[in-house]
C-alpha positions in Angstrom: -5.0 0.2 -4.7 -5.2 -2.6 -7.2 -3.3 -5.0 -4.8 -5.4 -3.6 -1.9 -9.0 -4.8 -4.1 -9.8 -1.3 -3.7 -9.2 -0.2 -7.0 -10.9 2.2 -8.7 -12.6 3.3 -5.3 -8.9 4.8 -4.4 -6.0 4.9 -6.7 -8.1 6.6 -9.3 -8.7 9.9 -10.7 -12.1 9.3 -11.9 -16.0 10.7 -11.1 -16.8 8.7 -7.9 -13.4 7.8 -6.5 -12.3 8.8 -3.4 -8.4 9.8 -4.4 -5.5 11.3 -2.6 -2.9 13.8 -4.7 0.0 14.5 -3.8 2.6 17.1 -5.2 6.1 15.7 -5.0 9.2 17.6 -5.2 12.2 15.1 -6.4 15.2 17.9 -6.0 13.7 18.3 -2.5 15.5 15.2 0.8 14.1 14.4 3.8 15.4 12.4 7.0 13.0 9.5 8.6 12.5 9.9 11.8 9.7 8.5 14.3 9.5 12.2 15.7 8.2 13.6 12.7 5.8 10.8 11.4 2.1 10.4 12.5 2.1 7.4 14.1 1.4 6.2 17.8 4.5 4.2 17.4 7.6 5.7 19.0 10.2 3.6 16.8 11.0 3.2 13.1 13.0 1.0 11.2 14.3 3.6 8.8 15.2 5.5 11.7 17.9 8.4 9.9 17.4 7.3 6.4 17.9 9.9 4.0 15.4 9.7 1.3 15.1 12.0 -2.2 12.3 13.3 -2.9 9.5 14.8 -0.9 6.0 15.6 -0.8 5.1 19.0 -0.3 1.5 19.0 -0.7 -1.3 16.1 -0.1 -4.8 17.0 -1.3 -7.3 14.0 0.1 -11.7 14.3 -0.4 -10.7 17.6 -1.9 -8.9 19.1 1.2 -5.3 20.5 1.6 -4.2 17.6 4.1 -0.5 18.3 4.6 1.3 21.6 3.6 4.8 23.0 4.4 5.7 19.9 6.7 2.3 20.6 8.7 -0.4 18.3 9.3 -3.9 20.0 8.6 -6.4 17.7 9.5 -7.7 16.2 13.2 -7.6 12.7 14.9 -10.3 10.9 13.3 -10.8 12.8 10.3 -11.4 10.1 6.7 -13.4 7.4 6.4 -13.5 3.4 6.8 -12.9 1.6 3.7 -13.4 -1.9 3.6 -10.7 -4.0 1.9 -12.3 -7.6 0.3 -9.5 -10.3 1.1 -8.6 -11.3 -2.2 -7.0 -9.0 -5.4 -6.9 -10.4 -9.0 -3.6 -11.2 -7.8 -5.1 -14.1 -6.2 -7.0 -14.8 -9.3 -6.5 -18.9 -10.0 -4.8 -19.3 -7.0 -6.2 -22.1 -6.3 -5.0 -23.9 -9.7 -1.4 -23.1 -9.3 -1.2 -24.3 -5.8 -3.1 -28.1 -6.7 -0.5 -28.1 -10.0 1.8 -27.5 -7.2 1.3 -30.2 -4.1 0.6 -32.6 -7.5 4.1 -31.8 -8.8 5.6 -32.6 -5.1 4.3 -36.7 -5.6 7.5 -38.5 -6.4 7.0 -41.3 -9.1 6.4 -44.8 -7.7 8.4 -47.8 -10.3 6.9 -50.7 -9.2 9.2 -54.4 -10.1 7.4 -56.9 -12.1 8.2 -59.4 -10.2 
């Protein structure tokens, strides 16, 4: 959420943020497939990876979402959330890369001639 800018709106459990919990069982494996995720896609690059860990139950805007490998929730359902372009990642930015294209200008030695 933080590298998204949309921190604390989502990746917080605090009074106004819109958060999504999730119960995760790590003695529990799964298999990636694109026939089981929720995409239009119809490929994915992890294709029969084996991953450890699973989540079991997602709770989003206070709702059981996903449950025993079942989706619960319709096309369409959550809401827009506008992303600004720029995180504190990107804070002084702008600094580092003049410091950088400065420290690119080879040193002219001039004869005195």
């Amino acid at each position: 959420a933080r590298i998204f800018n949309i921190y604390p709106r989502k990746g917080a459990i605090l009074a106004g943020s819109d958060v999504d919990i999730i119960i995760l069982n790590p003695n529990s494996s799964l298999e990636i497939s694109s026939s089981s995720h929720h995409s239009r896609i119809d490929t994915n690059i992890y294709e029969g990876w084996r991953g450890k860990g699973k989540v079991e139950v997602t709770i989003a805007g206070g709702r059981v979402v996903w449950e025993n490998d079942e989706l619960k929730i319709v096309p369409g359902y959550g809401t827009y959330m506008e992303m600004p372009p720029f995180s504190y990642l990107f804070n002084g930015i702008e600094k580092a890369y003049a410091r950088h294209l400065s420290s690119l200008r080879a040193p002219v030695k001039r004869s005195n001639s």
